[in-house]
C-alpha positions in Angstrom: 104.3 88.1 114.9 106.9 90.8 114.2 105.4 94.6 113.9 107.8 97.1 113.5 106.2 99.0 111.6 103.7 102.3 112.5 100.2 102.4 112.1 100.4 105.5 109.4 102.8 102.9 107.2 100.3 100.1 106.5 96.8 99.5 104.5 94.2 100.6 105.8 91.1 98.6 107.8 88.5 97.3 105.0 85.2 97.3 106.2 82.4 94.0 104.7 80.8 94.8 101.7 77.7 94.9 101.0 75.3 92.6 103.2 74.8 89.3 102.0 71.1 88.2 100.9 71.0 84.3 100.7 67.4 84.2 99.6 69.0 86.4 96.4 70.4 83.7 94.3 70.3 83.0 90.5 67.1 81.3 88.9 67.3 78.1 89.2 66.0 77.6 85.4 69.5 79.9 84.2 71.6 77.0 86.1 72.9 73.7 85.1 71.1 70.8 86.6 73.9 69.8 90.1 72.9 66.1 89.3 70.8 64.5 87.2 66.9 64.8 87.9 67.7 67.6 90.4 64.4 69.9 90.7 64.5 73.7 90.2 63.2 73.9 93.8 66.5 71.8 94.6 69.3 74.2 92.6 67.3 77.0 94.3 68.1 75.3 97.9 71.5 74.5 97.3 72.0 78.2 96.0 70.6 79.6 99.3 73.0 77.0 101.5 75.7 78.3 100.2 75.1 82.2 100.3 74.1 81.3 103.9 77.4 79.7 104.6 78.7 83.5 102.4 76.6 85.6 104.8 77.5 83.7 108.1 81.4 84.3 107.5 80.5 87.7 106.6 78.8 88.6 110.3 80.1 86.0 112.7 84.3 85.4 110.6 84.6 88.5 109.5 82.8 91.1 112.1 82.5 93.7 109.8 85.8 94.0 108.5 88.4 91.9 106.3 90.6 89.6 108.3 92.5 86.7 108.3 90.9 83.4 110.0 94.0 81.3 110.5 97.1 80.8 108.9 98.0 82.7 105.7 101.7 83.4 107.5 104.6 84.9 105.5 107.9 83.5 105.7 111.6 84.9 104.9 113.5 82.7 102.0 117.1 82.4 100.3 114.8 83.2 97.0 112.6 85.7 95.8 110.0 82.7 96.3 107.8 84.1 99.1 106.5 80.7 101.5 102.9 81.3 102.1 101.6 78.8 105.1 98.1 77.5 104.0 95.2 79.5 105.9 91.5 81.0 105.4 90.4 84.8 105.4 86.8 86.2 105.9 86.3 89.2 102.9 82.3 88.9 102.4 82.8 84.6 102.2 85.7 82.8 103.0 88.8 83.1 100.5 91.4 79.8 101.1 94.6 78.8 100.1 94.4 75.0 100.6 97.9 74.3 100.8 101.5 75.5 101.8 102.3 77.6 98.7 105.1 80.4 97.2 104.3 83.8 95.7 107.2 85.0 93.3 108.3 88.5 94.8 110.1 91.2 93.0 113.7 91.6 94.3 115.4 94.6 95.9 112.4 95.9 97.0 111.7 98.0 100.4 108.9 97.4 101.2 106.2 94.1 99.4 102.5 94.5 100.9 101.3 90.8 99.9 97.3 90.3 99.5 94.8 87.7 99.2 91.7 87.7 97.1 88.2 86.4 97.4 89.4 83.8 94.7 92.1 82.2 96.6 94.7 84.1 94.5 97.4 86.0 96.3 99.6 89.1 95.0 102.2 91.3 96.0 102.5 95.5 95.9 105.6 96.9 95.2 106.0 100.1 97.8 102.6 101.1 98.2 99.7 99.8 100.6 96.9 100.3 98.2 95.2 96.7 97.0 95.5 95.4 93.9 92.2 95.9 93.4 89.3 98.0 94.3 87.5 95.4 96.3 87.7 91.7 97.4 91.5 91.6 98.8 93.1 91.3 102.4 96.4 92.1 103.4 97.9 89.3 105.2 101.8 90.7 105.6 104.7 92.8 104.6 108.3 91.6 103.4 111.3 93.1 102.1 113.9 91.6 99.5 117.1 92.2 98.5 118.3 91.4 94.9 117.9 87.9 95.6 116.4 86.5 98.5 113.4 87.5 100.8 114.9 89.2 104.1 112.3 89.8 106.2 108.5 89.4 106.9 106.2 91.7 108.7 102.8 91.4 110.3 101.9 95.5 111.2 98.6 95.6 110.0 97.1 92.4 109.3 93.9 91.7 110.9 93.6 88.5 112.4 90.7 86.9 114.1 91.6 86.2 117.8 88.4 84.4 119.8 85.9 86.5 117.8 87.7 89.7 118.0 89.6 91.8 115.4 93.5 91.9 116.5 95.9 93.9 114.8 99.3 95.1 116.2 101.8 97.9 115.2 105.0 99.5 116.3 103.4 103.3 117.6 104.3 104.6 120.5 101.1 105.2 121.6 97.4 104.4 120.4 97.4 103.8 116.6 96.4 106.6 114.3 95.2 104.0 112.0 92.5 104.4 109.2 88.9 102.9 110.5 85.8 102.9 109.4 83.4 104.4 111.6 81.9 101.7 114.3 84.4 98.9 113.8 85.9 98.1 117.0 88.9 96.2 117.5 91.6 95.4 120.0 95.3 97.2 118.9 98.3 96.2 120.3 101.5 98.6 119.9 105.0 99.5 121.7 103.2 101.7 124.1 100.3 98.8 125.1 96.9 97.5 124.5 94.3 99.7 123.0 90.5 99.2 122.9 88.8 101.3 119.6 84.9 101.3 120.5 84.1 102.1 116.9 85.0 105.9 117.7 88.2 106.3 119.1 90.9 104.4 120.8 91.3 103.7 124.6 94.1 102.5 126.4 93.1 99.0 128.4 96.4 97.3 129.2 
């Protein structure tokens, strides 16, 4: 991981949306039959599996807040073709990219904040942190290009899954005076040590 960037410089923390309900599902008798002679009792089951599987990401993957779950890493490239590394996030249900992949990038840019969506698809932000879009996205990275290649890659910011617990690291010289949503705790890591934030405020622990 390299952060050299300060807390104040990156996207901000993006709490869960809104709680999953896996007994709310579609009517069965508005869905396509999965197989043939299926029941309506059946598509209803299958429906609530699955927004289960939505809901258990939700508390248990993503903790409350966006975050990737492995991989997803950024990596620099004699092209404007940004390597992706094949990975999951939690952002209310899992969101995958199944394979090693490339994201065209813009060239001669300062700074590219790259996100992924809920659907799998990922994008890049040309000097700003803001998302794409108003919900659904993750930030998994930073790079910066020059007129032809990509020339560096930077991880300040992205949250990461680490045994259960929301990591994220920057370059401050102190605690972080990041952007959190109120009762989201998480472990921050910056040039000045290891900080603890309770859901309140940050404490130094290491």
């Amino acid at each position: 991981m390299s952060a050299t960037l300060a807390s104040t410089a990156c996207p901000v923390l993006i709490a869960s949306g809104t709680l999953i309900n896996p007994y709310s599902v579609s009517p069965a008798s508005s869905l396509s039959p999965v197989a043939t002679g299926s029941t309506t009792a059946g598509v209803d089951n299958i429906n609530k599996a699955i927004k289960s599987i939505d809901a258990a990401v939700q508390g248990a993957g993503g903790g409350g807040a966006y975050r990737v779950l492995r991989g997803l890493t950024l990596a620099t490239d004699a092209s404007l073709s940004l390597p992706v590394a094949a990975g999951q996030a939690a952002l209310d249900g899992l969101a995958t990219v199944p394979a090693a992949t490339t994201l065209s990038v813009t060239g001669s840019i300062t700074r590219a904040f790259i996100w992924l969506s809920q659907s799998g698809v990922l994008s890049a932000v040309n000097n700003s942190t803001t998302p794409p879009g108003a919900t659904g996205y993750v930030f998994i990275g930073s790079v910066v290009t020059s007129g032809s290649a990509v020339t560096s890659v930077d991880t300040s910011g992205v949250p990461y899954n680490r045994g259960g617990l929301l990591f994220v690291e920057f370059a401050d010289a102190g605690a972080p005076a990041w952007t959190v949503p109120a009762g989201l705790a998480h472990l921050a890591k910056t040039a000045g040590g290891l900080y603890f934030h309770d859901g309140a405020a940050y404490t130094q622990i290491g």
